[in-house]
C-alpha positions as CSV (number, residue, x, y, z in Angstrom):
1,X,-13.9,7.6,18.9
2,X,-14.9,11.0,17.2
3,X,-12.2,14.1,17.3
4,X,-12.9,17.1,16.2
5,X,-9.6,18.5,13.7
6,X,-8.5,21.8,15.4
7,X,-6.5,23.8,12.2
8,X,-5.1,26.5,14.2
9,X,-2.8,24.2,15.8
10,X,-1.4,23.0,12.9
11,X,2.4,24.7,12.4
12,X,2.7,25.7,9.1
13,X,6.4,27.4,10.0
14,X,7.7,23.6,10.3
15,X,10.1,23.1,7.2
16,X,7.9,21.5,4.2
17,X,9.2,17.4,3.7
18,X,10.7,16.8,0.0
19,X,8.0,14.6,-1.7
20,X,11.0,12.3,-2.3
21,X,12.4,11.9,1.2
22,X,8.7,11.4,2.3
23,X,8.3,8.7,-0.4
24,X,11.5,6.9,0.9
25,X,10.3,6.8,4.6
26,X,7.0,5.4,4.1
27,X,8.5,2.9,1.9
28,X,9.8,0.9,4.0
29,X,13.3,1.3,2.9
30,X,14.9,0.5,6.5
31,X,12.8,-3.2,6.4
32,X,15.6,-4.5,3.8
33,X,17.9,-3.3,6.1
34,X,16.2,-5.4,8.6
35,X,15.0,-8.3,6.5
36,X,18.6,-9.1,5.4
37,X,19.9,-8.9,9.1
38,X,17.1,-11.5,9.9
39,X,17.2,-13.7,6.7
40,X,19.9,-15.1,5.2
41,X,20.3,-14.1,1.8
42,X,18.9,-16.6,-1.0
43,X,20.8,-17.7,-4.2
44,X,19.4,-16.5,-7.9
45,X,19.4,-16.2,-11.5
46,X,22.1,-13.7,-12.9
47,X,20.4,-13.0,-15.7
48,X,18.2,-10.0,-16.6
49,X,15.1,-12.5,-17.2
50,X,13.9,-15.5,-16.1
51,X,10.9,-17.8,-16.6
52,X,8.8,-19.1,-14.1
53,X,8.3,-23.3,-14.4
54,X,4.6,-23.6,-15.3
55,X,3.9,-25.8,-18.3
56,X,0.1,-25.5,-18.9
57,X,-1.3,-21.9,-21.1
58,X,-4.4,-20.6,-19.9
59,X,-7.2,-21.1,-22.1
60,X,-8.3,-18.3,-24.3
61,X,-11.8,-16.1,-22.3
62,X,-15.0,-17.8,-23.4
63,X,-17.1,-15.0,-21.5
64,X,-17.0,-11.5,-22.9
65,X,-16.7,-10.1,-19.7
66,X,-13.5,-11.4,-19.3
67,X,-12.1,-10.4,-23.1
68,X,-10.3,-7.3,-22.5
69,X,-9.0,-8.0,-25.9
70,X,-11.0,-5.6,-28.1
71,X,-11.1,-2.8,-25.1
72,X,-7.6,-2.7,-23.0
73,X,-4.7,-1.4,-24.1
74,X,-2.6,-4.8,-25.4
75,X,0.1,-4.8,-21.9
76,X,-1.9,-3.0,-18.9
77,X,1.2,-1.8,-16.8
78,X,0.7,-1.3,-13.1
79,X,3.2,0.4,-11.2
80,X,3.2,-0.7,-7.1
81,X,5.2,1.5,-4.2
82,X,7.2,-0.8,-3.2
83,X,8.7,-4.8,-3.6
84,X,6.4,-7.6,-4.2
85,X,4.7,-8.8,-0.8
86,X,1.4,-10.1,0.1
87,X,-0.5,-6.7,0.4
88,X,0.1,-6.5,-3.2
89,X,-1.1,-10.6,-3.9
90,X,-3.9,-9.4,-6.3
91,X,-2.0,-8.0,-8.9
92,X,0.8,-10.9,-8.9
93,X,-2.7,-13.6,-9.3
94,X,-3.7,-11.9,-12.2
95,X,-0.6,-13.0,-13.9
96,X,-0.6,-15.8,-16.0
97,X,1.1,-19.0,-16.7
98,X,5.1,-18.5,-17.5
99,X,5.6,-15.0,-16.6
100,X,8.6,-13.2,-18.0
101,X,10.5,-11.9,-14.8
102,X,12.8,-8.8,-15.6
103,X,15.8,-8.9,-12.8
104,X,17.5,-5.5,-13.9
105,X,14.0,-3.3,-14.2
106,X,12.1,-5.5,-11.4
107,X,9.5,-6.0,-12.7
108,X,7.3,-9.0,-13.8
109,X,4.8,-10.0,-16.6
110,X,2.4,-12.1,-18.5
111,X,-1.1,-13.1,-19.9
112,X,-3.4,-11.2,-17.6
113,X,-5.6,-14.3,-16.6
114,X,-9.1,-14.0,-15.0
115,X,-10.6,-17.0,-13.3
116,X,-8.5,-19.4,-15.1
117,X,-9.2,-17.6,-18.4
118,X,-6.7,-15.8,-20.5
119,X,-8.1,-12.3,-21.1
120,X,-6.6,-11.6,-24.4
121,X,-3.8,-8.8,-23.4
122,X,-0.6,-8.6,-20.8
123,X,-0.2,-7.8,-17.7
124,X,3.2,-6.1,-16.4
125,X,3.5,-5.7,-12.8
126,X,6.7,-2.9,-11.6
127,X,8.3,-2.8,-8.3
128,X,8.2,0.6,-6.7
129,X,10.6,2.1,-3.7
130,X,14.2,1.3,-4.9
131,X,13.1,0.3,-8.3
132,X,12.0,3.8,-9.6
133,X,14.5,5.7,-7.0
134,X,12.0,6.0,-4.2
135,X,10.5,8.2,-6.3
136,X,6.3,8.9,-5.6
137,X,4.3,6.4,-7.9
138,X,2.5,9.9,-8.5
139,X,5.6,11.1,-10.1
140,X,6.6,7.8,-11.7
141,X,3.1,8.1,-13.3
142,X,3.7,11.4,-15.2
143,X,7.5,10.3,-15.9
144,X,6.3,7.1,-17.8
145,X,3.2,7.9,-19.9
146,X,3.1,3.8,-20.8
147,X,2.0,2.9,-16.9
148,X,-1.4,2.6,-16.8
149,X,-2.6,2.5,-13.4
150,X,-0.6,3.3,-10.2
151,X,-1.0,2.4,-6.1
152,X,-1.8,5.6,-4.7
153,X,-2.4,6.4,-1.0
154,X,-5.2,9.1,-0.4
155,X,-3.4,11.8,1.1
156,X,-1.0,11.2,-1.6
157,X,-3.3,11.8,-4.0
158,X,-4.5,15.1,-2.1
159,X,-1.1,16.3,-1.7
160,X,-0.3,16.0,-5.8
161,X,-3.6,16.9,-6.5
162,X,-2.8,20.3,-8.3
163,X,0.3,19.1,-10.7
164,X,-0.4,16.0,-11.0
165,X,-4.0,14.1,-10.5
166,X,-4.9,10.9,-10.1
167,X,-8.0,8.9,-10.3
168,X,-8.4,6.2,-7.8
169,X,-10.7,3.6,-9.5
170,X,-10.6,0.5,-7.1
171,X,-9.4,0.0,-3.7
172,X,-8.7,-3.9,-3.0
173,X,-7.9,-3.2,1.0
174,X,-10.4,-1.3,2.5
175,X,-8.6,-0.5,6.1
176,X,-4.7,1.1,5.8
177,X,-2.4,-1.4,7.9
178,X,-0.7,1.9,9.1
179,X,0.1,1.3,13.3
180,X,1.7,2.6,15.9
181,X,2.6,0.0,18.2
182,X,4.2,-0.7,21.9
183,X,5.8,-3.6,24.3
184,X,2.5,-4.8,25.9
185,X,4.1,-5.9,28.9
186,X,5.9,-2.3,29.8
187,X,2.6,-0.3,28.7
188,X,-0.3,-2.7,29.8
189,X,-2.4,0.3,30.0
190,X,-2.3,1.0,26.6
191,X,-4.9,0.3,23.7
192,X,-5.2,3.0,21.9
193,X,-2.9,5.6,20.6
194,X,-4.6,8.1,22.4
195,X,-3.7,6.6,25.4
196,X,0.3,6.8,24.1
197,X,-0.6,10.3,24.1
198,X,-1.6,10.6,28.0
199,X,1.5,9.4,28.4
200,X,5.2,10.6,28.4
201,X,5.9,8.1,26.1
202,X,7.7,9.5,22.8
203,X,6.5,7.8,19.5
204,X,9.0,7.3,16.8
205,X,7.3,7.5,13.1
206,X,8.8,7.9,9.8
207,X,9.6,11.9,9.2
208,X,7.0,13.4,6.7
209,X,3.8,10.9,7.8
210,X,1.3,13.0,7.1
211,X,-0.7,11.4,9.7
212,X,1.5,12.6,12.3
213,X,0.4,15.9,11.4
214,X,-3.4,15.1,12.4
215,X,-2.6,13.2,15.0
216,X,-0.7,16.3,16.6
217,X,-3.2,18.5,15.7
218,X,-5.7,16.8,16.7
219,X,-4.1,16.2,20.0
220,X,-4.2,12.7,20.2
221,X,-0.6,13.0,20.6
222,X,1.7,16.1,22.0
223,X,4.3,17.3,19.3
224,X,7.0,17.3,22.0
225,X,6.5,13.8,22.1
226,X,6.8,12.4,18.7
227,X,10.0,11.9,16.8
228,X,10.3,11.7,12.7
229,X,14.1,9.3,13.6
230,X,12.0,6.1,12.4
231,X,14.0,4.6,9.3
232,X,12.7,0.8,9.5
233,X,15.1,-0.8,10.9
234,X,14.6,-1.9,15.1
235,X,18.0,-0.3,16.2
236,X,16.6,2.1,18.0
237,X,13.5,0.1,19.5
238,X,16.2,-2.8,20.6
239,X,18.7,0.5,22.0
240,X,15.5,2.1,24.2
241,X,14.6,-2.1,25.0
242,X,11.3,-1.0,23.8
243,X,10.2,2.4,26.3
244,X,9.6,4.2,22.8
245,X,6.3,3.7,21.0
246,X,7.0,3.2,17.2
247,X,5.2,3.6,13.7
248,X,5.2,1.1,11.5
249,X,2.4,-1.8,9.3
250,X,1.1,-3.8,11.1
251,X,0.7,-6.4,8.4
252,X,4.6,-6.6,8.7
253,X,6.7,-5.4,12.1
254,X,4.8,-7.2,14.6
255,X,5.4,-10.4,13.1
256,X,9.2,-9.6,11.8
257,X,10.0,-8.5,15.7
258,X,8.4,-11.5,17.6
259,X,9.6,-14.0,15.1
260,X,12.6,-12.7,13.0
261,X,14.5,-10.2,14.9
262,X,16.8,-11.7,17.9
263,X,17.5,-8.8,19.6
264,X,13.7,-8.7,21.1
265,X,11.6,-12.0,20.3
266,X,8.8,-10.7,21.8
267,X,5.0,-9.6,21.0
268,X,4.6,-6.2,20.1
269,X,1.0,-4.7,20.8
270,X,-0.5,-1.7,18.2
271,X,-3.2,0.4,17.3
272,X,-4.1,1.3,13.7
273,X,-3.9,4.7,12.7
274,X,-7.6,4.5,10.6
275,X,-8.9,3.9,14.0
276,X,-7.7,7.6,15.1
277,X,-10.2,9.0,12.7
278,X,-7.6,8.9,9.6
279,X,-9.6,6.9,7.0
280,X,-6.9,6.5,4.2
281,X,-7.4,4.4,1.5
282,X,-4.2,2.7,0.7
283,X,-2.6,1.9,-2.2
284,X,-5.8,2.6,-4.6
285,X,-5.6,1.7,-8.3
286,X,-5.0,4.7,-9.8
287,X,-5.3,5.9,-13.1
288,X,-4.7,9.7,-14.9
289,X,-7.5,11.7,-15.1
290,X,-6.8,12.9,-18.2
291,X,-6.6,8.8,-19.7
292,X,-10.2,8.3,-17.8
293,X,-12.3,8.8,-21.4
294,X,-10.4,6.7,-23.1
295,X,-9.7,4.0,-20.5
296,X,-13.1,3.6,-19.6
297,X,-14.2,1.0,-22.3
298,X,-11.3,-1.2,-20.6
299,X,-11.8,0.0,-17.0
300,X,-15.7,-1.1,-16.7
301,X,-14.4,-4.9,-17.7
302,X,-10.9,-5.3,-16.0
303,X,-12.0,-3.2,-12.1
304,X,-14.5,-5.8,-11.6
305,X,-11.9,-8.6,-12.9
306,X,-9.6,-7.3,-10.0
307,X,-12.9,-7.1,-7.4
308,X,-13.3,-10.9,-8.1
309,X,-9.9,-11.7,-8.4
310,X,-9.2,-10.1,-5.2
311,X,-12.1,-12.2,-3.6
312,X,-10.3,-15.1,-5.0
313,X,-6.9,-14.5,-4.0
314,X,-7.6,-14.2,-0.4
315,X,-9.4,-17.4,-0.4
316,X,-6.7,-19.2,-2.5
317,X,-2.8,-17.4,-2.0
318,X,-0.8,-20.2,-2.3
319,X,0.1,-20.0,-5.8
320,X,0.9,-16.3,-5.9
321,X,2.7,-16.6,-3.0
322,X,4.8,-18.7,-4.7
323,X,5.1,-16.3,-7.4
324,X,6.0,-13.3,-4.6
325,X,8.6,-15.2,-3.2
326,X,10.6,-15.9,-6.3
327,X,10.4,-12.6,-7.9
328,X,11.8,-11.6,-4.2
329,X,14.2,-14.3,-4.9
330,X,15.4,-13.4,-8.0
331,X,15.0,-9.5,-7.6
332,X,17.7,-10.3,-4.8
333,X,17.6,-6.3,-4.4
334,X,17.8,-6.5,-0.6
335,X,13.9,-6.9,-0.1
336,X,13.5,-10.0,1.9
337,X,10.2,-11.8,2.4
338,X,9.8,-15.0,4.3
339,X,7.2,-17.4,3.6
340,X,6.2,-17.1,7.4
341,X,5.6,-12.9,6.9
342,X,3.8,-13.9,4.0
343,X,1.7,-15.5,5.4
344,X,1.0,-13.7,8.4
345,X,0.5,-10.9,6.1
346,X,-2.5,-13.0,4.1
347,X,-4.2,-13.6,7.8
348,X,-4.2,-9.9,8.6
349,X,-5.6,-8.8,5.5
350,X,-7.9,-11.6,5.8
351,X,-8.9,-10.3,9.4
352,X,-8.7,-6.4,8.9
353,X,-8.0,-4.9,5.5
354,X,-9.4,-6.6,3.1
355,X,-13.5,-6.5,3.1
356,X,-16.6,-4.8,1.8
357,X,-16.8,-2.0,4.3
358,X,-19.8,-0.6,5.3
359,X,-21.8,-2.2,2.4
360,X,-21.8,-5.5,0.5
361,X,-19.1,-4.2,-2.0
362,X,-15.8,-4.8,-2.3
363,X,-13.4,-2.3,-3.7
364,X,-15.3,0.9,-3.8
365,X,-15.0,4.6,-2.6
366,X,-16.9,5.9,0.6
367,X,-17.2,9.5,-0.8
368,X,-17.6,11.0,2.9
369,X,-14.6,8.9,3.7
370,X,-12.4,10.0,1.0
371,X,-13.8,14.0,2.0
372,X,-12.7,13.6,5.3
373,X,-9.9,12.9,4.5
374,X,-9.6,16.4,2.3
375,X,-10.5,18.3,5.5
376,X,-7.9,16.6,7.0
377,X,-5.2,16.7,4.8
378,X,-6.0,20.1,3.0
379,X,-4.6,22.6,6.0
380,X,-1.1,20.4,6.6
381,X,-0.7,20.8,2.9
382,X,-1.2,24.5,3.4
383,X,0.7,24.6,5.1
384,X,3.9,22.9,4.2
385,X,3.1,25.4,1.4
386,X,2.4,22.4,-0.6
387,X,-1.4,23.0,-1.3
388,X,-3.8,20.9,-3.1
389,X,-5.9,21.7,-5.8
390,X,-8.2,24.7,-4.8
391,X,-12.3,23.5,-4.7
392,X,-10.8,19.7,-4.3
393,X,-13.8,17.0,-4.1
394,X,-14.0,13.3,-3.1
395,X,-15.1,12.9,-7.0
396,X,-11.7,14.4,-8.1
397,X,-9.4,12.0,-6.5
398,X,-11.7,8.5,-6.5
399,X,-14.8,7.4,-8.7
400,X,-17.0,4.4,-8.3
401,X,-18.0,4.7,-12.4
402,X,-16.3,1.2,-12.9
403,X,-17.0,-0.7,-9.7
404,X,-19.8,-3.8,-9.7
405,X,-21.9,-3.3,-6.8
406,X,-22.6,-7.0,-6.8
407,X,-19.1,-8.0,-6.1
408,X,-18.0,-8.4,-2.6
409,X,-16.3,-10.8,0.2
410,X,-19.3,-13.3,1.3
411,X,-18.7,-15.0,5.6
């Protein structure tokens, strides 16, 4: 489906969203609230650290493309949005054996280890949403000088484009699990959002979405039928007995309310927002623009380390998956992850967010892609009186300098 963005029917007199409230909303905050309604809470280590029982030491890197020694700042620290899940299994793989788990920062590091080959400097991995306040990783970034790169979402990286820049320098999932999704059984006639939108059906989102914006002004769907009143949590679903149409990712509601939440049970049917026309790249390792120069020496080694080990986490999980569900264990922060959403996570990703895209690589930029979402995003920024910077290009926000064109996911 093509649609053609209509600006004048954007309303720039609607109140601009505080960057943090947005943050908190698309965070997910409301899952824990749901997660430890559904899951009993699990016992863990009061201590501030903790070590994970792995006996063996990964051998020192016999190929020089995997010695980040000499080139990479001695801890590469990578700050994530949110708690550790399987969307977020390639940074987690990369860790090496007996990991240093930090309960009171949330955070989690190690030898950064490339196909079973120590690379010669750390790794830290940081929990984002309550661990930095809800803050934006864009604003954690130019808090905390030490993180080195940082998941950024596309339109986030429009929308902080002026004051604060980043680089996007890989993207491990190619397709943005954002949804919107229905009860099949009450709205057979649905498939695609648009058809929500022919409807009288209201759709319940997370306030400050930007997508909602292009969707409404698009006219895929009517302003008078979209509320921002979606916190994560299924009260209100469970309240309407599902009449409402509600935002959410689909690499985690549909499973949690069919198999976790007792108040429905039930399949949930959804439609991705990408599919609208809304080609975010999510969660893109980002770095500061201003560290690209002297990053690069490490950046051309350790982006395709991440391409492969992606490649090689999604054939082999189990391991890390381990590893995610203790540091959810121990974090004990109200996050709650089940081995069954874990791995229903790891089979959508398998099946629709993780792959080469249009060409045979894995990880990179479509410039056009990454534009169109400028032209989107550009006029709601506007005018929320939030504007990005003026002249902004695909090459400003993502580069493709670092990727290996040779790496990608093979049938």
């Amino acid at each position: 489906m093509t649609v053609q963005w209509q600006r004048n029917e954007i309303q720039p007199g609607q109140p601009p969203t505080d960057d943090r409230e947005e943050h908190v909303q698309r965070s997910r905050v409301g899952i824990v609230v749901l997660m430890a309604a559904v899951v009993a809470l699990s016992g863990c280590s009061s201590g501030s650290k903790s070590t994970t029982n792995q006996s063996s030491q990964a051998p020192a890197a016999t190929s020089e493309r995997l010695n980040l020694k000499d080139v990479c700042p001695a801890k590469i620290v990578i700050q994530t949005d949110w708690n550790p899940e399987s969307e977020y299994g390639v940074l987690y793989s990369l860790i090496g054996p007996n990991p240093t788990i930090t309960k009171k920062k949330l955070l989690v590091s190690g030898p950064l280890v490339a196909e079973g080959q120590d690379t010669g400097v750390q790794i830290e991995v940081r929990s984002g949403g309550p661990a930095i306040g809800f803050d934006p990783v864009t604003a954690q970034m130019y808090t905390d000088p030490s993180i080195t790169m940082g998941q950024i979402n596309t339109d986030e990286g429009i929308r902080f484009s002026a004051k604060q820049p980043t680089l996007g320098v890989v993207a491990p999932m190619e397709i943005s699990p954002y949804m919107i999704m229905w009860d099949p059984k009450r709205y057979p006639q649905f498939k695609t959002i648009m058809d929500i939108g022919q409807s009288k059906v209201t759709v319940s989102y997370f306030q400050g979405d930007t997508y909602m914006e292009y969707l409404v002004g698009t006219g895929i769907l009517r302003r008078s039928q979209t509320q921002g009143n979606y916190d994560g949590t299924p009260g209100n679903w469970v309240a309407q007995q599902g009449k409402i149409a509600q935002a959410g990712f689909a690499t985690s509601e549909p499973y949690i309310y069919e198999h976790d939440l007792r108040e429905w049970h039930k399949a949930v049917a959804y439609a991705l927002i990408h599919d609208t026309g809304y080609p975010m790249y999510p969660e893109a390792l980002s770095i500061r623009p201003a560290d690209k120069q002297k990053l690069a020496p490490c950046l051309k080694k350790l982006v395709p380390i991440i391409q492969r080990a992606t490649i090689d986490y999604m054939k082999s999980p189990d391991k890390t998956t381990q590893l995610v569900l203790k540091l959810v264990k121990i974090y004990n922060n109200g996050w709650q992850y089940s081995p069954g959403l874990a791995q229903y996570a790891l089979n959508k990703m398998s099946s629709d967010f993780v792959n080469n895209g249009p060409d045979k690589t894995l990880g990179n930029f479509d410039m056009s892609r990454v534009q169109r979402m400028i032209d989107i995003d550009t006029p709601i920024f506007v005018g929320q009186k939030k504007p990005p910077k003026a002249g902004l290009k695909s090459e400003d926000l993502v580069t493709n300098e670092f990727i290996d064109p040779n790496i990608g996911m093979t049938s």
